[in-house]
ZAGUKE-39261 format. One record per residue (C-alpha): residue in three letters; y, x, z. Coordinates in steps of 0.2 Angstrom, whole numbers, padded with zeros to 4 digits. Each point is the difference from the previous one (the first is absolute). Layout:
<sites>
<site residuo="ALA" c2="Y" c1="X" c3="Z"/>
...
</sites>
This chain:
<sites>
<site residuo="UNK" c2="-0068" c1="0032" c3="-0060"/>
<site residuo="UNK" c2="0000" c1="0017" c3="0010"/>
<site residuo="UNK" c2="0007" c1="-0002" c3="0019"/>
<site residuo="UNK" c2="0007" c1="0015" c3="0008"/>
<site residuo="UNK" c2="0004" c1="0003" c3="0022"/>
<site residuo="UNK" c2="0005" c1="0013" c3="0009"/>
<site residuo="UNK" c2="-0012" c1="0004" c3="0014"/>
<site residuo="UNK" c2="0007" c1="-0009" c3="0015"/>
<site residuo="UNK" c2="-0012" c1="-0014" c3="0006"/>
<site residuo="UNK" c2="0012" c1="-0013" c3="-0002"/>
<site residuo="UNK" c2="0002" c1="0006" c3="-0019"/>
<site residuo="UNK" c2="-0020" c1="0002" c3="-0001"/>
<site residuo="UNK" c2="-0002" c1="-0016" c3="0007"/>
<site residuo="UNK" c2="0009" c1="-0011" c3="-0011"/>
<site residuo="UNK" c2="-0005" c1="0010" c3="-0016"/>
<site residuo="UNK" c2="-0017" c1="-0003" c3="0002"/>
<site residuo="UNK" c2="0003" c1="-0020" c3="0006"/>
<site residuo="UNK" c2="0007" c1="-0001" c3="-0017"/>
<site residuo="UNK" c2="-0013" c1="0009" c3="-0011"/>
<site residuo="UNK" c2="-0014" c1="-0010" c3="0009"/>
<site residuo="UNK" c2="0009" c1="-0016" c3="-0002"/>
<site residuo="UNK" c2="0005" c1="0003" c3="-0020"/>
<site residuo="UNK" c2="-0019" c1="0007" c3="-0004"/>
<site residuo="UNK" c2="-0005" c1="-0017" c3="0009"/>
<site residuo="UNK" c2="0010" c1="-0010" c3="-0012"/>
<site residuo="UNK" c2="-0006" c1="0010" c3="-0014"/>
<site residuo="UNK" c2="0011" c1="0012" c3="-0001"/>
<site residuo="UNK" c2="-0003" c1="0015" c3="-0005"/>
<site residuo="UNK" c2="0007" c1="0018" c3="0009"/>
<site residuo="UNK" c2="0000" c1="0017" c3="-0010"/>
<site residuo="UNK" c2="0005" c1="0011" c3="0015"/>
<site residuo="UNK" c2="0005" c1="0000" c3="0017"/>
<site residuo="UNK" c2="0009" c1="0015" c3="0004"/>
<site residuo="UNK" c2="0008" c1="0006" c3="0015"/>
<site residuo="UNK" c2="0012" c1="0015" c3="0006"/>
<site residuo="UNK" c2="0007" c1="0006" c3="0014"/>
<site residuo="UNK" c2="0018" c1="-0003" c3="0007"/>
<site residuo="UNK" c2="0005" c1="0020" c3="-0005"/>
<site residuo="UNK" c2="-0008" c1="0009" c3="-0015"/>
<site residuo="UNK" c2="0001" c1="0020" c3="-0008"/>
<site residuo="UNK" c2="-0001" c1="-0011" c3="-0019"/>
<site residuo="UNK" c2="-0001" c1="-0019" c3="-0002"/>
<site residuo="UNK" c2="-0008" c1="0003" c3="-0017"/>
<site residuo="UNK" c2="-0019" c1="-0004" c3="0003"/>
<site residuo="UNK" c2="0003" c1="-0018" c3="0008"/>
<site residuo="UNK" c2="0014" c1="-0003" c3="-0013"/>
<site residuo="UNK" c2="-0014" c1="0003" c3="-0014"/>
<site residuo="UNK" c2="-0014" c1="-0008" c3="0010"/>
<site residuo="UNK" c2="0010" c1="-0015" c3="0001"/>
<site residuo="UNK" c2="0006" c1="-0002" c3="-0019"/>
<site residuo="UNK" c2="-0015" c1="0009" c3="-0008"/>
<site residuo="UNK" c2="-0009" c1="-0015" c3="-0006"/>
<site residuo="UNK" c2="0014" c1="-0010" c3="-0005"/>
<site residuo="UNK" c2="0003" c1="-0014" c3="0010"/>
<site residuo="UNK" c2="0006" c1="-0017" c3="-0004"/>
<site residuo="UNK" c2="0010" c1="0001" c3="0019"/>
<site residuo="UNK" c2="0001" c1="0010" c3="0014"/>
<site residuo="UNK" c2="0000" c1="-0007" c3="0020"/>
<site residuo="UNK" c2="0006" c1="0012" c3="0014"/>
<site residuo="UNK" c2="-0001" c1="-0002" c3="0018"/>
<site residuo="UNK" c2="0009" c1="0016" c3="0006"/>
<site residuo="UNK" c2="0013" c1="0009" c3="0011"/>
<site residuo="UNK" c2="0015" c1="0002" c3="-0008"/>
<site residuo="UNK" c2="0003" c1="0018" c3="0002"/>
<site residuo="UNK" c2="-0017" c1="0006" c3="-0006"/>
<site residuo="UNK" c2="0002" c1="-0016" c3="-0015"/>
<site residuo="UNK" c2="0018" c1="0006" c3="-0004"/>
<site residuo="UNK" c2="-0006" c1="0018" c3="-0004"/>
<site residuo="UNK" c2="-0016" c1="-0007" c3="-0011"/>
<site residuo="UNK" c2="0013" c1="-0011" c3="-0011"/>
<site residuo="UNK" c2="0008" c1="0014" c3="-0003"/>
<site residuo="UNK" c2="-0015" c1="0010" c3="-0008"/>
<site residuo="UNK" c2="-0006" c1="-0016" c3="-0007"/>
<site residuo="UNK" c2="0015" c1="-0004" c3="-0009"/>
<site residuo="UNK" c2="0003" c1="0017" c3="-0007"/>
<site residuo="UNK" c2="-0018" c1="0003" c3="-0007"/>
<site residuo="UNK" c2="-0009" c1="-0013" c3="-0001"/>
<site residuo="UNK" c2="0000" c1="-0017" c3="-0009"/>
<site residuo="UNK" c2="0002" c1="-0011" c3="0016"/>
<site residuo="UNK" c2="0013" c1="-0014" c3="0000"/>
<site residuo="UNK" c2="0008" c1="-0008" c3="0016"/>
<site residuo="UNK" c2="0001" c1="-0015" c3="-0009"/>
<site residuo="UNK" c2="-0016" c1="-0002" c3="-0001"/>
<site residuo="UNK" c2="-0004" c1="0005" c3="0019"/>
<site residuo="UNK" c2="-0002" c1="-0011" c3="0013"/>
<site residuo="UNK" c2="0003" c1="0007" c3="0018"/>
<site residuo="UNK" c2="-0001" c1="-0007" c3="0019"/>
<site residuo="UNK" c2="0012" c1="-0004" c3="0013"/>
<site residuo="UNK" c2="0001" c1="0019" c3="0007"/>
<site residuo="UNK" c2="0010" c1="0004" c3="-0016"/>
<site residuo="UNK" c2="0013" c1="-0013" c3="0002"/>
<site residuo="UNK" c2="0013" c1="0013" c3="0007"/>
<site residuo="UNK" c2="0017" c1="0003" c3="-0011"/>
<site residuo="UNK" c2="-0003" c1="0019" c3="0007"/>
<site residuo="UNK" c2="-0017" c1="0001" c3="-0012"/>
<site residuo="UNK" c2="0015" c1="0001" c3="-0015"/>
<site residuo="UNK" c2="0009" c1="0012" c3="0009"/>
<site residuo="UNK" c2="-0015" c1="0011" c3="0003"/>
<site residuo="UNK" c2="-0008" c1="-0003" c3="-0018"/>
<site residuo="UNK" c2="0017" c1="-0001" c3="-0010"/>
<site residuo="UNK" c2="0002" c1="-0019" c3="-0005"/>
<site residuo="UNK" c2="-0002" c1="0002" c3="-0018"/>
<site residuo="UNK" c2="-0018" c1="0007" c3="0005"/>
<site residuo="UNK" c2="-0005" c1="-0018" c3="0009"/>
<site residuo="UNK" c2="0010" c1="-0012" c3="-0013"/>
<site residuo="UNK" c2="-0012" c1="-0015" c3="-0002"/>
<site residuo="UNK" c2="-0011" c1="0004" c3="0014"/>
<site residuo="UNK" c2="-0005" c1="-0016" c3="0010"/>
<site residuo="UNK" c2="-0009" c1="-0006" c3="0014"/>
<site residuo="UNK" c2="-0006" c1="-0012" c3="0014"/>
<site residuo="UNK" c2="0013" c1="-0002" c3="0015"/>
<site residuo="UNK" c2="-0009" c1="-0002" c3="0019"/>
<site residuo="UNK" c2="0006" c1="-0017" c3="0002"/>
<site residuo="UNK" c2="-0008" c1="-0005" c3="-0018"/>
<site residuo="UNK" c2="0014" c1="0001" c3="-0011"/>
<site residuo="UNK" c2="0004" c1="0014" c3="-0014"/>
<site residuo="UNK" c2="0010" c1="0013" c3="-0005"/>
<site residuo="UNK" c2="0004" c1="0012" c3="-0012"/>
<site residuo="UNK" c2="0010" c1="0015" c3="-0002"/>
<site residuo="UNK" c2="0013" c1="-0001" c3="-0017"/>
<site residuo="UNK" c2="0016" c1="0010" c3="-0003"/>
<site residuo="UNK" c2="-0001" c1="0008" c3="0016"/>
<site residuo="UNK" c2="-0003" c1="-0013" c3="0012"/>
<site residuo="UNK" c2="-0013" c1="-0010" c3="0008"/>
<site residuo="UNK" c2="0001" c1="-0018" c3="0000"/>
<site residuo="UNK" c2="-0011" c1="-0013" c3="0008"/>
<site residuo="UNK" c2="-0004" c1="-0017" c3="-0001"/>
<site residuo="UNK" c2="-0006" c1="-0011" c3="0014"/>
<site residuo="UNK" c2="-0015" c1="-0008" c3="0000"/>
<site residuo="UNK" c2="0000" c1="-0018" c3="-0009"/>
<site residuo="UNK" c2="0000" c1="-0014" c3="0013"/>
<site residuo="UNK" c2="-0014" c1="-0010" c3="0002"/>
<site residuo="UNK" c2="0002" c1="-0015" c3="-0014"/>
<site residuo="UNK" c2="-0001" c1="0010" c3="-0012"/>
<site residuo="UNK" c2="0018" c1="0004" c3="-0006"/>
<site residuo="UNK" c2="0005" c1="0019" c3="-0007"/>
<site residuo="UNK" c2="0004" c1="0013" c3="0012"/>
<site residuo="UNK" c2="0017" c1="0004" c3="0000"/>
<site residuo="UNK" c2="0010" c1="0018" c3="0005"/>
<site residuo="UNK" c2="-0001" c1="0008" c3="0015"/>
</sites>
């Protein structure tokens, strides 16, 4: 796993939250890497985040600043929205627009409210939480 944030607080926050609570469970985290929300090159954290070859990514970022790194990371690196895990701040239909949809297709995340979503064939579709009892979570 390698988790990646852009450098607002919020963004910082949550990233390490997560890394502290995955190593707890015995996880394990390759890289934490961060960038800011505006960059001459996005090639260094793109590299930094893929360079040892990650089973998953998890990002906790802006979407502007995130929108530009997908780009890099898509176009020269090995990275996979499919296999990337984001929080709540990317659950915006203008993240597509910014990044280009196709760029984001697979991505996935946790929604505020504790339900999911994920970005496929340019759209972002959530799913409420699942009630308490136990039944699936259905469409938002």
């Amino acid at each position: 796993m390698s988790v990646g944030h852009s450098r607002d607080d919020a963004s910082g926050t949550a990233a390490e939250a997560f890394t502290t609570a995955w190593q707890a469970g015995g996880g394990t985290v390759l890289a934490v890497v961060d960038w800011p929300e505006s960059a001459a090159s996005w090639l260094r954290p793109a590299t930094r985040l893929t360079r040892q070859t990650p089973d998953a990514w998890v990002i906790a970022a802006a979407p502007l600043g995130f929108a530009q790194l997908a780009r890099r990371l898509r176009r020269n690196t090995d990275w996979a929205p499919d296999r990337t895990v984001a929080f709540a701040s990317l659950q915006d239909t203008r993240l597509l627009a910014l990044a280009g949809a196709d760029v984001l297709d697979g991505l996935r995340g946790a929604s505020a409210d504790g339900g999911t979503w994920s970005a496929r064939r340019g759209w972002v579709t959530s799913w409420r939480p699942a009630p308490t009892g136990g039944t699936a979570a259905r469409p938002g």
